[in-house]
N, C-alpha and C positions, 0 to 999 in steps of 0.2 A: 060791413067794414073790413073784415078779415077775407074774406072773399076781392073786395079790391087791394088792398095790402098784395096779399098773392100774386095778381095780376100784374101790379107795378111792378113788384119784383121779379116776376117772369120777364117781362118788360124791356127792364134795367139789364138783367144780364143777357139777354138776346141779342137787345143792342153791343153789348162789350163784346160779344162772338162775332157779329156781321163786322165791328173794328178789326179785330183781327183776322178774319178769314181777309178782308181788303189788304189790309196791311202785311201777311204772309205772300198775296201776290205781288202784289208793290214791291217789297223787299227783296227780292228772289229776278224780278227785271229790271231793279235799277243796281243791285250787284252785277247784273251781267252785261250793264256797259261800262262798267270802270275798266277803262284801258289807260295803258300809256297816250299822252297826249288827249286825252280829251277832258271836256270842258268841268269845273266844278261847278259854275252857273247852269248852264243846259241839264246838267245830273240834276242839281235838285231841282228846276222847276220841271222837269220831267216829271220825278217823280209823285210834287208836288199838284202836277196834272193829273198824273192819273190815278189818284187819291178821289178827286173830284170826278173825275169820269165815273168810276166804281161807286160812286153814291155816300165818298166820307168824306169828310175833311181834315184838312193837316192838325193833326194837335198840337203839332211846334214843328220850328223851319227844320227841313232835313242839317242833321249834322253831320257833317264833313271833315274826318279829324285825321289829321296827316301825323304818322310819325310819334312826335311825343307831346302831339296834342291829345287829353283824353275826353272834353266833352264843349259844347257851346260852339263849335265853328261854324259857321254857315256861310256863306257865299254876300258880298256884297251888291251891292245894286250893277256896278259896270266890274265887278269882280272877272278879270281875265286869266286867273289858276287856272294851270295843266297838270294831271296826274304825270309823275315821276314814277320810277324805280323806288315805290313807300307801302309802306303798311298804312292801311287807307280804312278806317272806322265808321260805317253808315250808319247812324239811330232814326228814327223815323217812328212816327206817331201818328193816329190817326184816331179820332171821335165820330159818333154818331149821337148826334143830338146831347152833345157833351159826355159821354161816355166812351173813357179810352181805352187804343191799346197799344202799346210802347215796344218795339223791337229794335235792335242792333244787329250787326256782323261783321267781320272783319276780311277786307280783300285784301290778301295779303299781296304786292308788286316787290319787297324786297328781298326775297329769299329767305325769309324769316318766320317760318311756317309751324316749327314748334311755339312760337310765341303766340300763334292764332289757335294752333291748337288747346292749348292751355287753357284761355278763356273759354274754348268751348266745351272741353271736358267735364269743365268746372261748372256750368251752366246745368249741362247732362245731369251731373252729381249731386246739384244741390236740388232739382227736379224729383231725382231718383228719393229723398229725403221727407218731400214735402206732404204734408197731410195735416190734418187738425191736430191741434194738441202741441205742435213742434214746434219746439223755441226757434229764433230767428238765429240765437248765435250758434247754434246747432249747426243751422242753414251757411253760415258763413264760417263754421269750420269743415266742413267739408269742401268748400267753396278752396279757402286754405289750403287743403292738404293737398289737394290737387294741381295747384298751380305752385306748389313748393314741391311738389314731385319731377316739376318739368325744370325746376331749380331757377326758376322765377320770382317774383315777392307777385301779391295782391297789391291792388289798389287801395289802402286802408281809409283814405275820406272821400272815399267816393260809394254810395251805398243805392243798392235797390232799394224803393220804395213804393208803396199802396201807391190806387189809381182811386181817385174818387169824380163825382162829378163837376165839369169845369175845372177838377185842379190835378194837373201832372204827377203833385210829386204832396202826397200824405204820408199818415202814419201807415203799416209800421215800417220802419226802415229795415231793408234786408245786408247786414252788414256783409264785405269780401273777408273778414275776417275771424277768428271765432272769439266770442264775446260773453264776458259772465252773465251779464242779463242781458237779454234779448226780450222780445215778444211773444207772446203764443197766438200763431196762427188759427183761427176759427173758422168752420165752415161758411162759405160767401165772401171773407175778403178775396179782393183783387189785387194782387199785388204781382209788379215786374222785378225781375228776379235780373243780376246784371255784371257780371263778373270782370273786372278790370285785371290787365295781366302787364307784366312789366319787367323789362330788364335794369329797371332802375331803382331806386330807392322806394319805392313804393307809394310816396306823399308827390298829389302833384298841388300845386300853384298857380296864383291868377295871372293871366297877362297881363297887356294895354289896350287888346281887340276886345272890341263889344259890339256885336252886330245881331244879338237878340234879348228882345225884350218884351215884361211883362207889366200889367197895370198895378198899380199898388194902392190907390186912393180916387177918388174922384171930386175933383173941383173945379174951377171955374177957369178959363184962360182969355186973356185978351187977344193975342195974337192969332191970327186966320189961318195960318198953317197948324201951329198946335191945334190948334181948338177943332180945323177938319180930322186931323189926327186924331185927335181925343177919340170923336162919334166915330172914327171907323172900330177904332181899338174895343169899346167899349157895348158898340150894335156888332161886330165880327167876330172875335176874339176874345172879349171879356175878360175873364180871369187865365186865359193859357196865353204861353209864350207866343208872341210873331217876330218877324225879321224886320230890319229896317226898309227894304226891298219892296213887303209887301204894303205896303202904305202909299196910297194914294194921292196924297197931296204932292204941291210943288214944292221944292227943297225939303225933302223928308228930314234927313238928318239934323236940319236945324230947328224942327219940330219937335224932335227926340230932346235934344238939346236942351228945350227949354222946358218941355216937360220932366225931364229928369231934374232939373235946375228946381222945380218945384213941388220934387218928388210923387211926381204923381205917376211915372213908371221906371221903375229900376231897371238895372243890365245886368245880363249873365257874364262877366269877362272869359274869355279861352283858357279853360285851365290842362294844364300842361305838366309833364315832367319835365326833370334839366334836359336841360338841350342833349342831342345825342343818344339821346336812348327812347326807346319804343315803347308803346303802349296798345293790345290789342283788346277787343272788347266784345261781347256775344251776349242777346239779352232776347228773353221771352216774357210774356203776359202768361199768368196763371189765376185762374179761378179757384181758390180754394172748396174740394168737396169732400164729401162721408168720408169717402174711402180714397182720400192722396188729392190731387188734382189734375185741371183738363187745362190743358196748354192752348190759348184762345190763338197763337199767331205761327202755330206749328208749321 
């Protein structure tokens, strides 16, 4: 018994590494077509393709966060967005046989390059920290000092979090801030680590867009669209986030609709700073081991 224990868990975190080895190239070409003028649809199913091509699959829609958007944007179905002169946020995620690994980066288009920087210092620093034994608000005071160094605030309710099977966002939460009680990190969690930076108040809020969603319950529907919906959601996707996009049926969105009407999958809305101000964002996968950890989407 102990002998296959071993083995699954070799297993287990093998898969989390071939997530991130995909998802380190992924992320590195589909930053390198954000230009001015091109499309936010064509970016994420690019990237989205070649998720698939590489042998993963998406663990939630690429997000696309303009500006003083900081997380949930994705792309609608006939979505015709062109990159501007913005500070432009990719997150991007990818499983293997439900096992993930979660990265972000920020392309900066508006001349606002200390603001990208910041988050990624931050990223650096709370990495530089991590090992067994280290409290999480530890992790997010370093996180802190460094993004109040570039005289920035953190993102304060927006937090890293564990990776577990089937679900994106577990315990323990990795706070942007430093915090009296935190967690202590042990050897083998997986946790993405995810630094929000800001020229703004540092609290963002929900919109009225909601263009991804997750299942929340499973029951019964009458209606032909929901109910293709449902089996795609639940044979595809399961428990992690999809886009309204990816859904197969005719009139998807009034699918959503009705399934949401009967809470059987809830929506992330775009959350955001006040209007006007910027939000950048830089995030890695970490395997926690003996000695610090192994960055899975370097």
């Amino acid at each position: 018994m102990a002998e296959t224990e071993v083995d699954l868990d070799a297993a287990k975190y093998e898969k989390h590494r071939e997530a991130g080895r995909i998802l380190s190239q992924v992320r590195e070409e589909t930053a390198d077509r954000v230009e001015v003028g091109a499309s936010h649809l064509e970016l994420a199913e690019f990237a989205e393709e070649r998720i698939r091509e590489l042998g993963g699959k998406p663990a939630f829609p690429v997000n696309i966060s303009i500006d003083e958007e900081a997380a949930h944007a994705t792309p609608s179905i006939d979505d015709d967005a062109t990159f501007g002169e913005e500070m432009i946020n990719l997150d991007i995620g990818v499983h293997v046989d439900g096992w993930l690994a979660d990265t972000a980066i920020t392309v900066d288009l508006s001349g606002h390059d200390e603001l990208a920087e910041a988050s990624a210092e931050a990223l650096e620093a709370a990495i530089e920290v991590v090992e067994p034994g280290v409290d999480t608000g530890d992790i997010g005071a370093e996180i802190e000092s460094v993004i109040d160094g570039y005289g920035f605030n953190p993102v304060v309710n927006l937090t890293g979090h564990g990776l577990g099977h089937w679900e994106q966002h577990t315990s323990p939460n990795i706070p942007n801030r430093a915090v009296s009680q935190g967690t202590t990190l042990e050897v083998g969690d997986v946790v993405a680590i995810e630094p929000f930076a800001t020229d703004g108040g540092g609290k963002v809020t929900e919109g009225n867009a909601e263009e991804i969603f997750s299942l929340q319950t499973e029951r019964a529907v009458r209606n032909r669209q929901a109910r293709e919906a449902l089996e795609q959601i639940t044979e595809e996707f399961r428990t992690l986030p999809f886009a309204t996009r990816w859904l197969e049926t005719d009139r998807p969105e009034m699918a959503l609709r009705r399934l949401k009407r009967n809470d059987i999958v809830h929506g992330y809305p775009v959350l955001k700073e006040d209007d006007g101000y910027l939000v950048s964002q830089k995030e890695h996968t970490v395997i926690i081991t003996e000695d610090g950890c192994e960055v899975t989407t370097a």
